[in-house]
N, C-alpha and C positions, 0 to 999 in steps of 0.2 A: 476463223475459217471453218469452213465444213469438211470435217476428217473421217475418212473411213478408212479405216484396217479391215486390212484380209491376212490371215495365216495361211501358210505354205509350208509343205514337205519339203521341198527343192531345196537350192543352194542359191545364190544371190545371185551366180549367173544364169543361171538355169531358169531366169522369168523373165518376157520379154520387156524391159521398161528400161527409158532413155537417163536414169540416175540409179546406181548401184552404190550403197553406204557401205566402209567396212570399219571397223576400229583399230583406232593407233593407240596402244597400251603400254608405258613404258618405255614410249620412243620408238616401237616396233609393229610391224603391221600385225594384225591377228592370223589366225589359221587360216580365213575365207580372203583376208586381204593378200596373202602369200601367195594364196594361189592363184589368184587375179592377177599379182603382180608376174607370177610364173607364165602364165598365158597371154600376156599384153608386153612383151619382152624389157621385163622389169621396169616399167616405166613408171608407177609407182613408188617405186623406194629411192628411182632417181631423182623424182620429182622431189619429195622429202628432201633427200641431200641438198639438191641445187638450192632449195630454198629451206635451208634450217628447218626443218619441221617438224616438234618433237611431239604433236602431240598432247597439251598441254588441255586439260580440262573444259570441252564445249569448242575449243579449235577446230576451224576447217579450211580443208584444202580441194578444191574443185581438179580434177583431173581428167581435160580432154581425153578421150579414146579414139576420135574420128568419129567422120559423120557417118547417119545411120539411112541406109538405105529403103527402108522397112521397118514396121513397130517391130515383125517379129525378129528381126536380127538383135543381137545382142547390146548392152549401153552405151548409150556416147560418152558418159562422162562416169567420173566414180569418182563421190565424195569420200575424203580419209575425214574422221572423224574421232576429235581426240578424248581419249577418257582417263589422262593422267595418267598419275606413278598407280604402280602396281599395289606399294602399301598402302594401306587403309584402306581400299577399294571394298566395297558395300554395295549389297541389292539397292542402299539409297541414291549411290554413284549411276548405276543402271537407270532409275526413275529420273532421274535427272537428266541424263542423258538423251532419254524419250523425250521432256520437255524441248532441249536445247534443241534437238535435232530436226523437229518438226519446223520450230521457228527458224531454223538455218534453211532449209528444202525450202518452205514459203517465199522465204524471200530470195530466193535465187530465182523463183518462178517457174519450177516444177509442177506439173500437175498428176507426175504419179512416181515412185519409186522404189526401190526395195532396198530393203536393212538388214545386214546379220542381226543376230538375235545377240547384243551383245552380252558376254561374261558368261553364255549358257552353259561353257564345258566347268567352270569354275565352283556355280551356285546353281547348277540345274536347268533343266530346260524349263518347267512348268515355271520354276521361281522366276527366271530371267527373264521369260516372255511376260509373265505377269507385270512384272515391275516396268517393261520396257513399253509395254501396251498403257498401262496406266499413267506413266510418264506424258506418255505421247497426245492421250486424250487430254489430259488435265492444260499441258503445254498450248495445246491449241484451242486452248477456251478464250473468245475473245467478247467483250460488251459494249457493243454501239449501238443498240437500242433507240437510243434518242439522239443521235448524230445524224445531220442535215447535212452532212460537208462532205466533199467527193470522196476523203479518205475513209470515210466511213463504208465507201460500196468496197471495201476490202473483205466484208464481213461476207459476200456473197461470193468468196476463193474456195476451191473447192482443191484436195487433194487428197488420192487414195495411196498408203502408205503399205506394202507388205512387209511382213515380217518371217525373213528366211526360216526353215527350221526351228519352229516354232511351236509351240503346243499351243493348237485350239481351245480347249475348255479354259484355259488360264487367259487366252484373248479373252473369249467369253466373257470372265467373269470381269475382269477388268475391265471392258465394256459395260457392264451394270453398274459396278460400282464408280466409276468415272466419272457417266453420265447423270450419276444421284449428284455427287459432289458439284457435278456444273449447275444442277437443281437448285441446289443449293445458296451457291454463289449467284445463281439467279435474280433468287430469292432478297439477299442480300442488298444487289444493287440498285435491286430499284427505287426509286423515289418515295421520301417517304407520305408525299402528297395522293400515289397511285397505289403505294403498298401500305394501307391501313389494318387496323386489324380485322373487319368486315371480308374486306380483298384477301389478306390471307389465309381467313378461313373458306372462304368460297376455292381458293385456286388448292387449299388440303381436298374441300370435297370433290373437288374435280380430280382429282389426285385418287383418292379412296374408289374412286366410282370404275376409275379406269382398270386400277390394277387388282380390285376387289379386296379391298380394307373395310373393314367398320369403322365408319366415322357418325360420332356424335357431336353438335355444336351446339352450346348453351351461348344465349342472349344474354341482356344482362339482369331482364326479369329473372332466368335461369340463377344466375350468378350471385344475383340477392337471395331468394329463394334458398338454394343451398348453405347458406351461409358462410360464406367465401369474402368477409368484410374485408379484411388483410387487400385481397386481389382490388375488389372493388372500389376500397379506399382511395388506391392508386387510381385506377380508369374513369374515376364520376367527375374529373377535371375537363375532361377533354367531350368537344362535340362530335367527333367520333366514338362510339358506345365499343366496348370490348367483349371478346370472345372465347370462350372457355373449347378451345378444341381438344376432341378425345379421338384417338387412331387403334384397332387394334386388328393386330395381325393375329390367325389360328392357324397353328398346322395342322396339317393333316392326321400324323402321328404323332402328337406334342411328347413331350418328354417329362410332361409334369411341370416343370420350372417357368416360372412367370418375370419375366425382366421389364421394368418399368423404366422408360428413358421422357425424360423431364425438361424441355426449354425454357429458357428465356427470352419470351415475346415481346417486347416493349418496340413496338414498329417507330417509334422516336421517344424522345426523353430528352424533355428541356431542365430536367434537376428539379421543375415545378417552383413550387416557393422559395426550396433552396436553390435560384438558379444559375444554370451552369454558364461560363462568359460565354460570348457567341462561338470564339474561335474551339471552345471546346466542345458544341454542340455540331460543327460539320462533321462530323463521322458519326452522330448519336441515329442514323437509319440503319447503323450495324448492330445497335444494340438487340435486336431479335437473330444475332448468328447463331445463339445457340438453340434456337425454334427452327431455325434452317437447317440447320447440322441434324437435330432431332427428325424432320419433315423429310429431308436427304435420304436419310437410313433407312424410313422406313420406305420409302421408294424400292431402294436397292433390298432391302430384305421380303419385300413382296415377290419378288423375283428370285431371289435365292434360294427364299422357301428354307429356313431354318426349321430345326425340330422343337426350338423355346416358342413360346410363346411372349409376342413383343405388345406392348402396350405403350402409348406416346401421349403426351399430356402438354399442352400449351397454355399458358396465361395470356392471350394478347392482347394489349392496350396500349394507350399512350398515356405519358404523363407531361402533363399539360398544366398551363394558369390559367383560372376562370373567378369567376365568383363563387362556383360548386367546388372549386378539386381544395385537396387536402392540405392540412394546414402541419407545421411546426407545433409539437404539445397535442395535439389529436391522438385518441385513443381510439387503436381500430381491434373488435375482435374475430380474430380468424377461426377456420373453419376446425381447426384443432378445438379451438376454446378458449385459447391464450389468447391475454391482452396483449397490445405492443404499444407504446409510447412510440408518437414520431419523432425526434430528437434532428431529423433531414431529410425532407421531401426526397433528396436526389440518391437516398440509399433507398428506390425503391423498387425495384428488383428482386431482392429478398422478401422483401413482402407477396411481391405476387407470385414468387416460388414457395413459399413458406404453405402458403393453400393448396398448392399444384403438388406439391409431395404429401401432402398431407390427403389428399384425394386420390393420389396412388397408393398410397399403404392403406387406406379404409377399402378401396377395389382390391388389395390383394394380392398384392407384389410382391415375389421374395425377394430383390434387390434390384435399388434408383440407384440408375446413376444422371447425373442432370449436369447440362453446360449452361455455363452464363457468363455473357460477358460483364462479368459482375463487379471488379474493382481495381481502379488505378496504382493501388497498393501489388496488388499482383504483377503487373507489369513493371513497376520500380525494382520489384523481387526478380522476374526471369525475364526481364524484358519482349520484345515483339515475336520472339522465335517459340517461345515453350509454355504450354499451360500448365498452372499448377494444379497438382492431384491432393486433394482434402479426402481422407476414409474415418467412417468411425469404424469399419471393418476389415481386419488388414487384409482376409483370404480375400475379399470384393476388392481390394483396393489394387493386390499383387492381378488379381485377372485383369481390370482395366488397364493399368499399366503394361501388361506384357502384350494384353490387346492394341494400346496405343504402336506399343515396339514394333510389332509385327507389320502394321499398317505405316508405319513411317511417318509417324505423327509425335511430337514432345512433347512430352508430358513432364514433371517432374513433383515427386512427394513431400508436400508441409505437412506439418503439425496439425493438428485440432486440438490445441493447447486445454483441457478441461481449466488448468485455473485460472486461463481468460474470462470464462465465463461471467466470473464474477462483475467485471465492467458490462456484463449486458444486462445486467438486471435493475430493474426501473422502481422508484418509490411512488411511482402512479400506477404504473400496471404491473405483467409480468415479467414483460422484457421492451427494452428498449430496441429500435432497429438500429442504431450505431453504437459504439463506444462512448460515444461524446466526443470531446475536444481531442484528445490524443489522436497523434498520427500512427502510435505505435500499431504493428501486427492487424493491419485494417483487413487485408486479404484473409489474414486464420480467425479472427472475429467475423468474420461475413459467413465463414465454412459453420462456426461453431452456431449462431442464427438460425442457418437452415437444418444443423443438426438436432436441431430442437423440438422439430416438427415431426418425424419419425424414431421407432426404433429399429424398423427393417436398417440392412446393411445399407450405407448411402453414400457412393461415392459421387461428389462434387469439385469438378471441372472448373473452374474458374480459365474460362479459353479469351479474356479482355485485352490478352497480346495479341496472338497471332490469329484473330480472328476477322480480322481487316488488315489492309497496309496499304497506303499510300504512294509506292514505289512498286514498280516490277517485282515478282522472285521467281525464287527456283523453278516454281511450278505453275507459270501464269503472269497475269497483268497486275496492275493495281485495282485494289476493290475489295470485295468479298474473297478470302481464300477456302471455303467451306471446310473448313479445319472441324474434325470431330466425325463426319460424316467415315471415314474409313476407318477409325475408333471403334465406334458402335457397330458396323458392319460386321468388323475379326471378330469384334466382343461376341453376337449372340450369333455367329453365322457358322463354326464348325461343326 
């Protein structure tokens, strides 16, 4: 749907619009719902009684008021909307809630309404609007792009949502950042027949051009040239040629600090020689989330205008079978100078990050942090909900992380086992790209890989859970969830 928020000083009844939202917390109406219920001679909390209505997490209850004679008379109806028990209650509860609520309003077939600001006396007004505004937008992201079928003209629904007592700048910004993250998931969904890496380097520089980023893109003459064998290895399979995109953002007043943010581009991945069954190559057009997340951010931090200095670096190719692309037992040497033994076409990933951070630390970065949806191992470890956080640097490791918190993103911290290492080292070259045979600790050997290529602070992402899903959630449809983008945003944005 097409969602526009507006904030408001007022109070919920105090704007003329035919849907007034309040919350049921606890089984109890709120402060703004009490007094709706006071004024509409309790009909609200009768309505509750006669029908059980406790309120229960994303519940709702439509409540006639009478009809409305005039836009500018006051609502006809007033959604009670429930947001649980009072313990455990979280700005996360709040973001969710913005989700749920958009989609409840849609589908009743509102086209305009207003919302308390929920939890604002609790967690703040700037916090609570923020969270409830970014809810709302993420919530109403929907992708029919290539849908021919009636239900697809749903995409052209249009609703304008206010938000009572609210703090402007906090919409605001949730507005920016929102809207990266739907970039993102954009990005994600599309095909990977329309989203090569040619296309996504052209739709970065039309991105750069817009919001005034420096963007450089290397060909793959560029890409030999440099000596970027590692990257290249991977892309000379495919008839699609790959793209070395470079983004960077200057402030105004820099701060000095140079943050370098690193994706992983692989617009599809069939495993190449080692390849992957069919049924596990339908999601492989996700495997550039973490080039979308990366591309996302720097969207929203054009806009925000941080005092770091952000710099974004992509690998993008595909890995492909040909009679050119890369074999099992190939020896590729990267832009580091390290050899690497292929040991599996389909651990290749690391390889084309292995160049890409390696090409951030020779530009000058005081600390990578880099996403990728890089190994099934990680997901057996935290499953579809949480990415795992790899540091060789714990003070870089504790700011990602608390950067993740803030933003409402999981993360959680493995090891970089140093005496794994030893299974990465190859009697052909330097290092081997996999382990070998063992299934053991595949996620903290993939972290240790790309730790090899820098000694800047480098934290490494492994986002290969929740960087797609198949199923609805919290915060959206099935598809791309741009997971990481509100990550990098906290991280280099206060």
């Amino acid at each position: 749907m097409e969602l526009t928020l507006k904030s408001a000083r007022r109070f919920v009844d105090e704007i003329p619009v035919p849907l007034v939202v309040v919350g049921v917390w606890g089984g109890e109406l709120s402060e703004e719902g009490h007094k709706l219920n006071q004024k509409h001679r309790k009909m609200l909390s009768k309505m509750m009684e006669e029908l059980s209505f406790k309120g229960e997490f994303g519940e709702t209850l439509l409540v006639p008021l009478g009809p409305r004679r005039s836009e500018s008379e006051g609502p006809g109806f007033v959604l009670l909307f429930g947001l649980g028990k009072k313990r455990g209650v979280s700005l996360e509860t709040v973001r969710k809630a913005g989700a749920k609520l958009v989609q409840a309003i849609a589908k009743l077939g509102f086209k305009e309404a207003v919302t308390e600001t929920f939890l604002s006396d609790k967690f703040g007004k700037k916090e609570a609007s923020y969270a409830l505004a970014e809810g709302a937008l993420l919530g109403g992201y929907s992708w029919h792009k290539y849908k021919t079928s009636s239900s697809a003209s749903k995409r052209g629904e249009k609703l304008r949502l206010w938000l009572a007592r609210s703090s402007g700048p906090a919409v605001d910004r949730a507005e920016i950042v929102a809207e990266a993250v739907n970039y993102a998931r954009d990005l994600v969904n599309e095909p990977p027949n329309v989203l090569n890496p040619e296309e996504l380097a052209r739709r970065t520089r039309e991105m750069a051009q817009e919001l005034g980023l420096g963007v450089e893109i290397w060909d793959e003459a560029q890409i030999k040239q440099a000596g970027m064998g590692a990257f290249y290895g991977v892309a000379q399979g495919s008839a699609n040629p790959p793209r070395f995109i470079q983004l960077t953002y200057k402030p105004q007043d820099p701060s000095g600090r140079v943050v370098a943010l690193v994706g992983k581009g692989l617009t599809f991945d069939t495993g190449g020689y080692s390849l992957k069954p069919s049924e596990s190559q339908i999601t492989m057009k996700c495997d550039m989330a973490g080039a979308a997340a990366v591309l996302g951010a720097m969207r929203a931090i054009a806009k925000l205008m941080p005092v770091v200095e952000v710099r974004a670096y992509v690998a993008a190719a595909e890995n492909m079978i040909s009679g050119s692309a890369y074999r099992v037992s190939d020896v590729l040497t990267s832009l580091s100078g390290k050899t690497i033994e292929v040991l599996n076409t389909d651990a290749e990933g690391r390889l084309t990050l292995a160049d890409a951070i390696t090409y951030a630390d020779q530009q000058g970065a005081d600390a990578i942090v880099e996403l990728s949806t890089l190994t099934g191992a990680c997901v057996v470890a935290l499953g579809d909900k949480v990415a795992g956080l790899f540091a060789n640097d714990a003070r870089w490791g504790r700011e990602v992380q608390e950067a993740a918190e803030r933003a409402g993103e999981k993360v959680w911290p493995l090891p970089m086992e140093e005496e794994y290492l030893e299974a990465l080292k190859s009697n052909t070259a330097d290092l081997k790209n996999t382990h070998g045979r063992s299934r053991y600790a595949g996620a903290i050997n993939a972290a240790l890989f790309l730790g090899e290529f820098t000694k800047k602070p480098l934290v490494h992402l492994d986002i290969a859970g929740p960087a797609y899903t198949e199923k609805s959630h919290d915060l959206g449809q099935a598809g791309g969830t741009g997971f990481g983008v509100r990550t990098l945003v906290e991280l280099v944005g206060l």
